[in-house]
N, C-alpha and C positions, 0 to 999 in steps of 0.2 A: 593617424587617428586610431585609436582603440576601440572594437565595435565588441558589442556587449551581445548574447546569444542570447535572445529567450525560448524559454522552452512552450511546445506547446500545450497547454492547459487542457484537463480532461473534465468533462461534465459525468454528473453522477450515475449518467445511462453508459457512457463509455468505461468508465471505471466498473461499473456493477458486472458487463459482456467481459472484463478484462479478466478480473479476479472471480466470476463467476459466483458472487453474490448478489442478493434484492437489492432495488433500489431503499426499500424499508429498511434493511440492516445496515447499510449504509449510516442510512439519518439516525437508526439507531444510537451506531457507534459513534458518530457525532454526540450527540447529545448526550451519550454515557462520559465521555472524555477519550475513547477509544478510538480505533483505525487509526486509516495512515491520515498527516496533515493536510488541511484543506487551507486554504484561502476563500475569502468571500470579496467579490466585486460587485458590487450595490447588493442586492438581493442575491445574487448567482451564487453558489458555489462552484469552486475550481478545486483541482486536485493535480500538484507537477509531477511527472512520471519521477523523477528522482526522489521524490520525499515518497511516492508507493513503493520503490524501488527498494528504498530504504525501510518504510514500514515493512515488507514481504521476508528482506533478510533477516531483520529482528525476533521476526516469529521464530519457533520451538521449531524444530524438525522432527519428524517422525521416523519410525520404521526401526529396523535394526542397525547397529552401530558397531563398530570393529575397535576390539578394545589395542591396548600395545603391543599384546601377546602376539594378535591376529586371535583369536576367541569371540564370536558374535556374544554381542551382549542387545538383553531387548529395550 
């Protein structure tokens, strides 16, 4: 038998302590069409650590960057 993993779902207090934003901006970026994907179960929202996982890598990166040469570029 093939057993199916699920992951376990984050509430918007554990995601906000994660990524170290409000729970306000949160609902914001919900509501904008932004962040990372959420699910909703009756009223709840939920958020799977892979789809933040996912939204986190998609972000821009900052700081200094090392071009071909080896030359920092800003």
């Amino acid at each position: 038998m093939n057993e199916t993993q699920i992951e376990t779902l984050l509430n918007e207090r554990q995601l906000s302590r994660l990524i170290g934003v409000s729970i306000g901006t949160l609902r914001f970026w919900r509501g904008a069409g932004k962040g990372p994907r959420f699910r909703k179960v009756g009223q709840l929202v939920r958020y799977a650590p892979s789809d933040v996982q996912a939204w986190l890598n998609s972000r821009p990166i900052g700081g200094e960057q090392v071009g071909e040469e080896g030359e920092v570029r800003a």
